[in-house]
Residue frames as qw, qx, qy, qz and C-alpha x, y, z in Angstrom:
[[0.978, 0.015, 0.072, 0.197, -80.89, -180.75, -24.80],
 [0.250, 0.821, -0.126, 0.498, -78.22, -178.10, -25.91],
 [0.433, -0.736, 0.426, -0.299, -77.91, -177.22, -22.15],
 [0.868, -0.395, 0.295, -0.052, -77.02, -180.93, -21.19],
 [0.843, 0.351, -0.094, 0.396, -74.47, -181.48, -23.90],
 [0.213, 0.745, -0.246, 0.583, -72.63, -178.39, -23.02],
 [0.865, -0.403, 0.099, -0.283, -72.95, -179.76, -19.28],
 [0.985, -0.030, 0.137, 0.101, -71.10, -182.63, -20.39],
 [0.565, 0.640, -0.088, 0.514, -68.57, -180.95, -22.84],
 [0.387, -0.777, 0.272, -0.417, -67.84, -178.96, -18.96],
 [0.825, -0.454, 0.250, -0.226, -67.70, -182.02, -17.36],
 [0.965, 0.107, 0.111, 0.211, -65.29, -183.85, -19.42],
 [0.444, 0.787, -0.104, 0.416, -63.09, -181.02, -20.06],
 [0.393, -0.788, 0.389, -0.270, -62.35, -180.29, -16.35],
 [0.923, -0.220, 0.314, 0.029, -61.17, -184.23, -16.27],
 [0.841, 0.368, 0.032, 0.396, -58.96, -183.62, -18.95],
 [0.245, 0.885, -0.234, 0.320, -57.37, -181.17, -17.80],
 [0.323, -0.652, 0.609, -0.315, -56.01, -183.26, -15.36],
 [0.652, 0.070, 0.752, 0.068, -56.02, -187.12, -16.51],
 [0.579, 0.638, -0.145, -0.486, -55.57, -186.71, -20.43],
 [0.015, 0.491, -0.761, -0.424, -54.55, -190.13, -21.29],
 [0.429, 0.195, 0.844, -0.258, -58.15, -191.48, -21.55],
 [0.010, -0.032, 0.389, 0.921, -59.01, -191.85, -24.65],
 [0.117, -0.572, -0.800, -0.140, -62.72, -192.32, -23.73],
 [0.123, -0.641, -0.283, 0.703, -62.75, -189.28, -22.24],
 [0.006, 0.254, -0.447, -0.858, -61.97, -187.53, -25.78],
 [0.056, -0.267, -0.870, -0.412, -64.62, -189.94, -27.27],
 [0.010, -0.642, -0.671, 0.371, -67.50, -188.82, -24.65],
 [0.075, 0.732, 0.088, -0.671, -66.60, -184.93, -25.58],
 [0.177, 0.202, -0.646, -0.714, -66.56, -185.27, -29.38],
 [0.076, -0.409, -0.909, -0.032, -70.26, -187.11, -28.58],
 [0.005, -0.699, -0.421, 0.578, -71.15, -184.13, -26.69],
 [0.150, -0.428, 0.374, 0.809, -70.03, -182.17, -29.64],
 [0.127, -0.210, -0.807, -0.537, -71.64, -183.99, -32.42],
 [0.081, -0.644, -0.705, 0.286, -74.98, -183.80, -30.03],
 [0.156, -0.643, -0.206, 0.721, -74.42, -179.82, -30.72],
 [0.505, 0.825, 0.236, -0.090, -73.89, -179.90, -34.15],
 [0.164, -0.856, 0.467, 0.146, -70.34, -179.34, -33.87],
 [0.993, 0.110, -0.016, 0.044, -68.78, -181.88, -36.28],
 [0.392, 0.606, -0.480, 0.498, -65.10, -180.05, -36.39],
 [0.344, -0.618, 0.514, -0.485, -65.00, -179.93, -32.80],
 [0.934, -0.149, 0.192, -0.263, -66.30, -183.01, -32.40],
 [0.853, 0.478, -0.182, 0.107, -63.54, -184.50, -35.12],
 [0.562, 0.524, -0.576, 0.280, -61.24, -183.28, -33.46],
 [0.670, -0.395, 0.426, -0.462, -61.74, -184.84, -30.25],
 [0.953, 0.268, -0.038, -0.136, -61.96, -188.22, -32.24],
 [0.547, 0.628, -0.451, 0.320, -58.78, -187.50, -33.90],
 [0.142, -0.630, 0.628, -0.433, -57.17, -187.50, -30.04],
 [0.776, -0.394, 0.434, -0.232, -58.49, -190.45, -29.04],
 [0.880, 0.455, -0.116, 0.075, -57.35, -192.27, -32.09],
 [0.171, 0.802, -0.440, 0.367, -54.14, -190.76, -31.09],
 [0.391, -0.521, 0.641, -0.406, -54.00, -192.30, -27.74],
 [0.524, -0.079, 0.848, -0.015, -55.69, -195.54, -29.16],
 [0.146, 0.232, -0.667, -0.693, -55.51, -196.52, -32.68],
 [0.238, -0.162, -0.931, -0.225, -58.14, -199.31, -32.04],
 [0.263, 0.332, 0.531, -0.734, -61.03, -196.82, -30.32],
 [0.174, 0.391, 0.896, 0.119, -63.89, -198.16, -31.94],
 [0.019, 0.697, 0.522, -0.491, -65.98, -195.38, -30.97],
 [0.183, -0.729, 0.034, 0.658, -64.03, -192.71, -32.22],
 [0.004, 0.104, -0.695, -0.712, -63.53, -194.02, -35.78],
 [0.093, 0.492, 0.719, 0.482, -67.12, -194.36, -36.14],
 [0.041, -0.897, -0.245, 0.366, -68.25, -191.34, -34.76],
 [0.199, -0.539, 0.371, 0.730, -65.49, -190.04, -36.98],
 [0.214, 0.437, 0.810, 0.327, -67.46, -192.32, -39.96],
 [0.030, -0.718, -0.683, 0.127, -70.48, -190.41, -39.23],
 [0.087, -0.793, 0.095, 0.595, -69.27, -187.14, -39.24],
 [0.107, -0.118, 0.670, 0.726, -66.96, -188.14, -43.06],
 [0.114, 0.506, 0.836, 0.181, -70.75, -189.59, -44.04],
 [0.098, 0.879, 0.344, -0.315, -72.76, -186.29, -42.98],
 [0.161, 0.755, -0.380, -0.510, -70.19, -184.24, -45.41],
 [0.891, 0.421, 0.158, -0.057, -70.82, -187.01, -47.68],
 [0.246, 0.736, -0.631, -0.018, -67.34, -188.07, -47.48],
 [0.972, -0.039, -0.001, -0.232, -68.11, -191.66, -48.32],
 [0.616, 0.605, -0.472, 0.182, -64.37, -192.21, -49.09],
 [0.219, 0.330, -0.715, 0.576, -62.90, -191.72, -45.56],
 [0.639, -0.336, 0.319, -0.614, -65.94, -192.70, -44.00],
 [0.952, 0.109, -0.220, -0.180, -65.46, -195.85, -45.23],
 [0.493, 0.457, -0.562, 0.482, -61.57, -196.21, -44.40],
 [0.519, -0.438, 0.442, -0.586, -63.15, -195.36, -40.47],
 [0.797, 0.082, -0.062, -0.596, -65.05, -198.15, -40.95],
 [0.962, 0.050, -0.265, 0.046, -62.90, -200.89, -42.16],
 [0.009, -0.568, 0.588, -0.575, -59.99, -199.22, -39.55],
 [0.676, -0.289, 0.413, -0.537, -62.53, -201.21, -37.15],
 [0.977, -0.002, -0.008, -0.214, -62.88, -204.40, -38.70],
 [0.798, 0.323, -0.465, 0.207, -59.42, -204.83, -39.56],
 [0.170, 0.406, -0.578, 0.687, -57.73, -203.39, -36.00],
 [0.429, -0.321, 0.422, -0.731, -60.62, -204.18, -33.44],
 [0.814, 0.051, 0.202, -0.542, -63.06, -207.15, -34.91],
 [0.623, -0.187, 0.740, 0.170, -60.82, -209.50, -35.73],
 [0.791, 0.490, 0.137, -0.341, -60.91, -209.43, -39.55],
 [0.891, 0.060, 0.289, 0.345, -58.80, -211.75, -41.86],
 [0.169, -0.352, 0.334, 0.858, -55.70, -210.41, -44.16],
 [0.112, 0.287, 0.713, 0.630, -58.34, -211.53, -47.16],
 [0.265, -0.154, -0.181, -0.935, -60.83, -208.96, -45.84],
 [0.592, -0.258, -0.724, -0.244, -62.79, -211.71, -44.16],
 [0.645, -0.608, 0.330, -0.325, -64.13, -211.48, -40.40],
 [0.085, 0.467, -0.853, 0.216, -62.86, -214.02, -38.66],
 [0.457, -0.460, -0.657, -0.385, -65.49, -216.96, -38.17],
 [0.212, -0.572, -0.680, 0.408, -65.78, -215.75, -34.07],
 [0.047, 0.243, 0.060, -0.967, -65.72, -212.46, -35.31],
 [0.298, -0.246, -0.804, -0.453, -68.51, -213.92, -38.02],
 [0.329, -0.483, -0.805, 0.104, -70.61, -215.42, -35.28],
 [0.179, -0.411, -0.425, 0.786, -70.41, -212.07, -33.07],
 [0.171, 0.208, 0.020, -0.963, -71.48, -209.59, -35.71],
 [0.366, -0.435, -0.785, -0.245, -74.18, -212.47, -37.00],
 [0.326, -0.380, -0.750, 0.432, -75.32, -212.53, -33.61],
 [0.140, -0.560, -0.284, 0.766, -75.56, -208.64, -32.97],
 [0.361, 0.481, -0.055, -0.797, -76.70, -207.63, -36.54],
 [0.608, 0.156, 0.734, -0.260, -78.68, -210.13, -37.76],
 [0.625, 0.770, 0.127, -0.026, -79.75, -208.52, -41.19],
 [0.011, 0.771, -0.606, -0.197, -75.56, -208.33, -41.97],
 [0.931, 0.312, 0.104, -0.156, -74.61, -210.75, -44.63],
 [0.126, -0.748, 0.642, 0.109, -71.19, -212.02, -44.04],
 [0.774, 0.394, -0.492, -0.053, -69.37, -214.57, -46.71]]
């Protein structure tokens, strides 16, 4: 599996080296990373898309995941609610929004939103 991340981590790198305002690209190769064990590398891959788009979803929770595995619970959270408040539509009082409500009802059922 090794072989196929590195593969990828190839494959996305040659694209950036010539189209580098995608931040999904950055996300894919900070996936491939994290697949390796590489959480720095991976982070900072993250960190670029953020860069290019504050409101990549991906990237702040792959970035979560990475704060969480170095039990950094602090900034894994802050990933976290980065998403709800900039992507999922949540309220100034910290509240989804009710379509945002219905969506993450919908898609995580066992999630208990006031």
């Amino acid at each position: 599996q090794a072989v196929e991340f590195d593969a990828a981590i190839r494959y996305y790198r040659t694209i950036l080296a010539n189209v580098r305002h995608l931040p999904l690209l950055y996300i894919r190769v900070g996936d491939a990373f994290t697949g390796l064990g590489e959480p720095d590398s991976a982070m900072g891959y993250y960190r670029m898309a953020v860069g290019l788009d504050s409101a990549a979803v991906e990237a702040h929770l792959g970035m979560a995941d990475i704060y969480s595995g170095r039990t950094e619970f602090r900034a894994a959270r802050e990933c976290v609610e980065r998403v709800f408040r900039t992507v999922m539509g949540v309220t100034e009082a910290g509240l989804p929004s009710p379509g945002t409500r219905r969506t993450l009802t919908r898609k995580c059922p066992l999630l208990i939103i006031r």
